[in-house]
N, C-alpha and C positions, 0 to 999 in steps of 0.2 A: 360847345361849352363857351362861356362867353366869359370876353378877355376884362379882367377887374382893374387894369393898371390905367391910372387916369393920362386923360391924353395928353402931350407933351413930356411925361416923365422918363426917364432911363429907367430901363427897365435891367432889373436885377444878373449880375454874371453868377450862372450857376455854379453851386459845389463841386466840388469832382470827391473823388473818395480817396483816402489817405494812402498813398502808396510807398509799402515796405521793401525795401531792400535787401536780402543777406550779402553780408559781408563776407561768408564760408566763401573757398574756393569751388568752384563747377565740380562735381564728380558725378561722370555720369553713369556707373552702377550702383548711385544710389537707390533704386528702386530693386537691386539683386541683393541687396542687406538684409540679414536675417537677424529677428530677435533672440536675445538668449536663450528664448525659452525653445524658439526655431532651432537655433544651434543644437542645444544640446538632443532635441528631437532626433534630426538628421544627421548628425554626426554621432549618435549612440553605434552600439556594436548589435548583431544579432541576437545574441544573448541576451543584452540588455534588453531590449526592446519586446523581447518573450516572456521577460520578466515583470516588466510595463503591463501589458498586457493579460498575462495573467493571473496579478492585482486584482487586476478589476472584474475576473469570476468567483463571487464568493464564495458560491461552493466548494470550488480547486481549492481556494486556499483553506477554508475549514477543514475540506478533505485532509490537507498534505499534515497541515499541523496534528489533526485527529492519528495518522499512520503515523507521523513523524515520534508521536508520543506511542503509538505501542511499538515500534522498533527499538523505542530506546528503554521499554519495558523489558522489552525479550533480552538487555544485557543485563538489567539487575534483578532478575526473576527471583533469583535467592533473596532478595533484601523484602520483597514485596509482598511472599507468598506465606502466610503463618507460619507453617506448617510444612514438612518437606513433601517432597512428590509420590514415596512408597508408603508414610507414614499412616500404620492402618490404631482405629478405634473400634476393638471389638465388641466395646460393651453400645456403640451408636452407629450402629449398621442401618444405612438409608434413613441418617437423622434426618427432620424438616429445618429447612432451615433458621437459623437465629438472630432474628431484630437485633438492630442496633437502637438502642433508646437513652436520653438524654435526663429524663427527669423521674426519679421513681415516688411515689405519694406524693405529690407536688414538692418535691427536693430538687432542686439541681447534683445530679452526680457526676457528671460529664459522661463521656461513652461508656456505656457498660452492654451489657446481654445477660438476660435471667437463664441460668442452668435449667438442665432438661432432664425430667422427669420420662422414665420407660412405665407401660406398660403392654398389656398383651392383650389384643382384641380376643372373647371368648368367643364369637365364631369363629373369626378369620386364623386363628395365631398371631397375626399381626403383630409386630411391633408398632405401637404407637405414643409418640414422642409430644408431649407439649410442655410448656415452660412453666418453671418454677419462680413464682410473682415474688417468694416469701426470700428468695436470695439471688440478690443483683450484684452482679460481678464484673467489675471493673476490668477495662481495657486497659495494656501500656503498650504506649507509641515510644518507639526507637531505643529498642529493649532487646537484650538476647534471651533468645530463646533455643528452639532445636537448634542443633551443628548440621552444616553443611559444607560441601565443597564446592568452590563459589566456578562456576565452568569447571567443574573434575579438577581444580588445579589445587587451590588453597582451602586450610579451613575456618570455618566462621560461622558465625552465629550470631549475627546481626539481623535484624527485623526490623523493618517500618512500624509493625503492629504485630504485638502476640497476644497469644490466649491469654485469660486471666490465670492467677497461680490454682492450681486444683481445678478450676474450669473449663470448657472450652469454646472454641469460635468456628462456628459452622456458617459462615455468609452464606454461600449458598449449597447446604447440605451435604450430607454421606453419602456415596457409593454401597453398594454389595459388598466391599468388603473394609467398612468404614473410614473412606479415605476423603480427605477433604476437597469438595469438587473446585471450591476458589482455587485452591493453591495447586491443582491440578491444570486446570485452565490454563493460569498464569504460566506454566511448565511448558504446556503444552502450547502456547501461542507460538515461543521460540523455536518448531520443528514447523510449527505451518507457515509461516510468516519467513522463513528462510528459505524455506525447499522453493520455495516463489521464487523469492530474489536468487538462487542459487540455479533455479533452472532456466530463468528466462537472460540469465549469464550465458549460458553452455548457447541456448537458443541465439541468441542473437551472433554470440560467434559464428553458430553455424550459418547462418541467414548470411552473414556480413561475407565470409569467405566464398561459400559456394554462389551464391546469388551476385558475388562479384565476380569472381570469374565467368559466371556466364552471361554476362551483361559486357565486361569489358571482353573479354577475347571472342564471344556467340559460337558460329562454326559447332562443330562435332561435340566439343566442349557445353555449351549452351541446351543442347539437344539431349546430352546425356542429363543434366542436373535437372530440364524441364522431364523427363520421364522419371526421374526418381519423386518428384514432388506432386506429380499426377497419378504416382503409384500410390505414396502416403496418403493424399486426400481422397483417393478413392473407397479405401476403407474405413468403416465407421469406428469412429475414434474410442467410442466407449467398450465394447467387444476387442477392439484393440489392447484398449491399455489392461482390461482385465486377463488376455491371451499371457500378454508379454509378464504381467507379474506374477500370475500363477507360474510362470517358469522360472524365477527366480527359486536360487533352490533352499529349501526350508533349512537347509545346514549352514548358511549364511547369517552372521553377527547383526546386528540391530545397524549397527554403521554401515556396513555394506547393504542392506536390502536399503536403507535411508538417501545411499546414493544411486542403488538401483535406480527406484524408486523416481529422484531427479531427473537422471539419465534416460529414462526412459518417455517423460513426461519433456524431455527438452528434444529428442530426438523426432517426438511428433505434432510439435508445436514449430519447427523452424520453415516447412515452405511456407506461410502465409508470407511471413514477414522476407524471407529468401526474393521470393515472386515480385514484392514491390523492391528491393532491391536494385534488383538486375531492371525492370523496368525505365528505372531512372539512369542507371548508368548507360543502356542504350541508347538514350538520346543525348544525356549529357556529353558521351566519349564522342561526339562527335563536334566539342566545341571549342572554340578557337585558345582556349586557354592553355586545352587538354593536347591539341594539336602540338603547340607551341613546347609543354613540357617535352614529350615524345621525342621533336626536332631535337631541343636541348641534350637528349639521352639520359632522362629522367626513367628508372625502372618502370614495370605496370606496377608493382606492387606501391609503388611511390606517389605515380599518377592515382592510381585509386585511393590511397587512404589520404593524401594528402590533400589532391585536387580537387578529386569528385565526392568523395562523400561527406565531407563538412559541409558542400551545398545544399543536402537533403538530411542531414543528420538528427536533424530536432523535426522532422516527421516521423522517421524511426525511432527517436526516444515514446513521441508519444503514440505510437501504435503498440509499440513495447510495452508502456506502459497498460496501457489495455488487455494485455495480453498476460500478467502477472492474475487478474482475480479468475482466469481458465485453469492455471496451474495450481490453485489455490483449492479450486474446486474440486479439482480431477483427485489430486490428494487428498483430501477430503471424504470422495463419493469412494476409492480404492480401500480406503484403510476402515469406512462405514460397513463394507461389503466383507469386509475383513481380506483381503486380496494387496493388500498396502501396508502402510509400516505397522510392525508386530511388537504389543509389552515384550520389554519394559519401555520402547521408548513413544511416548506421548506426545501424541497428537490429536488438534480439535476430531480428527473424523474418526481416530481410538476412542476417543470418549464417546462420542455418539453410537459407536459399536455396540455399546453397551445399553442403548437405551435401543436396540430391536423388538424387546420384547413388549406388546403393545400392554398386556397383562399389568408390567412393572412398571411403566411410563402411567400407567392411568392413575396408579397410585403415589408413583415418587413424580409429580412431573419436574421436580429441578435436575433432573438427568437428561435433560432435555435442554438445559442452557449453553450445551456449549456452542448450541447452533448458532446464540445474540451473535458473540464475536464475529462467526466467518457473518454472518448477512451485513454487519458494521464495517467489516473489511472491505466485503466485495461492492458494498456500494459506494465507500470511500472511493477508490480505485476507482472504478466508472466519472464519480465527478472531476476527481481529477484528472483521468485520461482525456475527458470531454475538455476541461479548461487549458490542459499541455495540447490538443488540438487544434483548440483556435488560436493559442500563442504559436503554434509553429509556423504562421501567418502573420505576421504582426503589421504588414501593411494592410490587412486587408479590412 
């Protein structure tokens, strides 16, 4: 490159670049400083961070809110249900069911339903039921209607939605012996939907206690509770549970065959959950923590519920969790087969009792809905047990 500066000239002192100083004192973990957002990352709780996490499975949380609202169905079932759970219609035995319609001749009426017109198929006998265009019958929201005892306790007569006055409201049809299948459903969620949560209670106690005992103490102890749980899984569980309820004795109250029933469905549901248990506790009891309590003269029973199993706890929620739409089923397929809970008390797999015969299903198929619910349930459950899964990890 060839030099441009004429000759004899001084040739230019170059720039240097602007140099900053901090005035702050030295510290040198500044580079171990954590952002707020860092902070509250890694100083959240286990809990928290399960909860973090799954947030952001949409399905879990559609799932939880989806069950969260029919749990809180099965407490006001009286408020919700037309009509009460025995309440029979004998002049609309196996009605079809009744539209809900909004504008009659291009009128705005608000909700109403056109009354139902009987006649008689001259081959079949048949009843057959279609609406009446010529009288449209007004719905009222939050209206007493039939009395009830709200849980056997108090009475009332309170409704979200009742029939119209001299009308009626058949959502989703009549039974065989004109009972109204919505308000049956509705009845019947609170016996499926608890024998769940009621059995996988009994279960996980049992998991937690025997599965901890033989994980913390093993030895003879360990050996005895691994042969009872190799006994239970050996046998196939549906011949089982149909053994064991046929032996409940038919002179047994509706309450007692319902905890049967439970009890019996919890008693062969707890090795799985037993099995991973003890799993964990065998390696865990070997850790300096668990060490450390022992020394101190902390009981086992102390060590275990205190030490050891808060560390695995929310894997066993969500294996539990998993484990509620088996119980749901099993109940279900016992009480389908008619071998499970017996009228008067109602259950989704009662009402499906009733729809065996393919004959009447082909003609009534709304006797056939109480199946929507449990398939809406069990696959709830499933997404949510997938999303309490991967939150029982939350680093990973």
């Amino acid at each position: 490159m060839t030099d441009t500066t004429p000759t004899g000239a001084t040739p230019e002192p170059r720039r240097r670049a602007p140099h900053f100083v901090s005035q702050e004192p030295w510290d040198p973990y500044v580079a171990d400083k954590l952002t707020a957002e860092q902070e509250r990352y890694y100083m959240a709780g286990q809990w928290k961070l399960m909860w973090w996490r799954f947030r952001r499975h949409k399905p879990a949380v559609v799932s939880l809110a989806f069950l969260l609202l029919m749990y809180f169905s099965t407490l006001i079932s009286e408020f919700i249900a037309p009509y009460d759970l025995h309440t029979r219609h004998t002049r609309y035995i196996f009605a079809a069911p009744q539209s809900v319609h909004l504008f009659h001749e291009g009128s705005f009426l608000g909700p109403f339903v056109y009354g139902l017109k009987m006649e008689r198929d001259p081959a079949t006998l048949q009843r057959v039921y279609s609406p009446d265009k010529t009288k449209p019958q007004q719905l009222r929201f939050f209206c007493l209607g039939e009395s009830y005892e709200f849980w056997g306790l108090i009475e009332g007569s309170f409704h979200f939605v009742c029939p119209p006055k001299d009308g009626t409201f058949f959502l989703l049809g009549t039974d065989r012996l004109g009972r109204d299948m919505f308000s049956r459903i509705v009845y019947a969620a609170r016996i499926s939907l608890t024998i769940g949560i009621i059995g996988i209670a009994l279960s996980f106690a049992l998991a937690l206690i025997l599965g901890g005992l033989a994980g913390y103490y093993g030895g003879w102890i360990d050996s005895v509770v691994q042969r009872i749980t190799e006994i239970i899984k050996s046998f196939p569980h549906l011949p089982l549970w149909l053994a064991l309820s046929a032996a409940l004795p038919v002179t047994w109250s509706p309450l007692l065959v319902y905890f049967g029933i439970t009890i019996i469905l919890a008693l062969l549901d707890w090795p799985g959950l037993g099995r991973a248990v003890r799993s964990k506790l065998l390696s865990l009891r070997e850790e300096d923590y668990a060490a450390a309590a022992q020394m101190m003269g902390a009981k086992p029973a102390r060590i275990i519920g205190r030490h050891l199993l808060p560390g695995f706890m929310s894997h066993l929620i969500a294996s539990a969790t998993l484990s509620i739409p088996s119980m749901i089923l099993a109940e279900t397929a016992l009480s389908f087969l008619g071998l499970g809970l017996r009228p008067p008390i109602t259950s989704w797999g009662v009402l499906l009792n009733e729809a065996t015969d393919i004959n009447v299903v082909a003609v009534n198929w709304w006797l056939m809905l109480p199946v929507v619910p449990v398939i809406l349930v069990i696959l709830a459950y499933q997404f949510m047990g997938d999303g309490m899964r991967d939150a029982a990890d939350p680093y990973a």
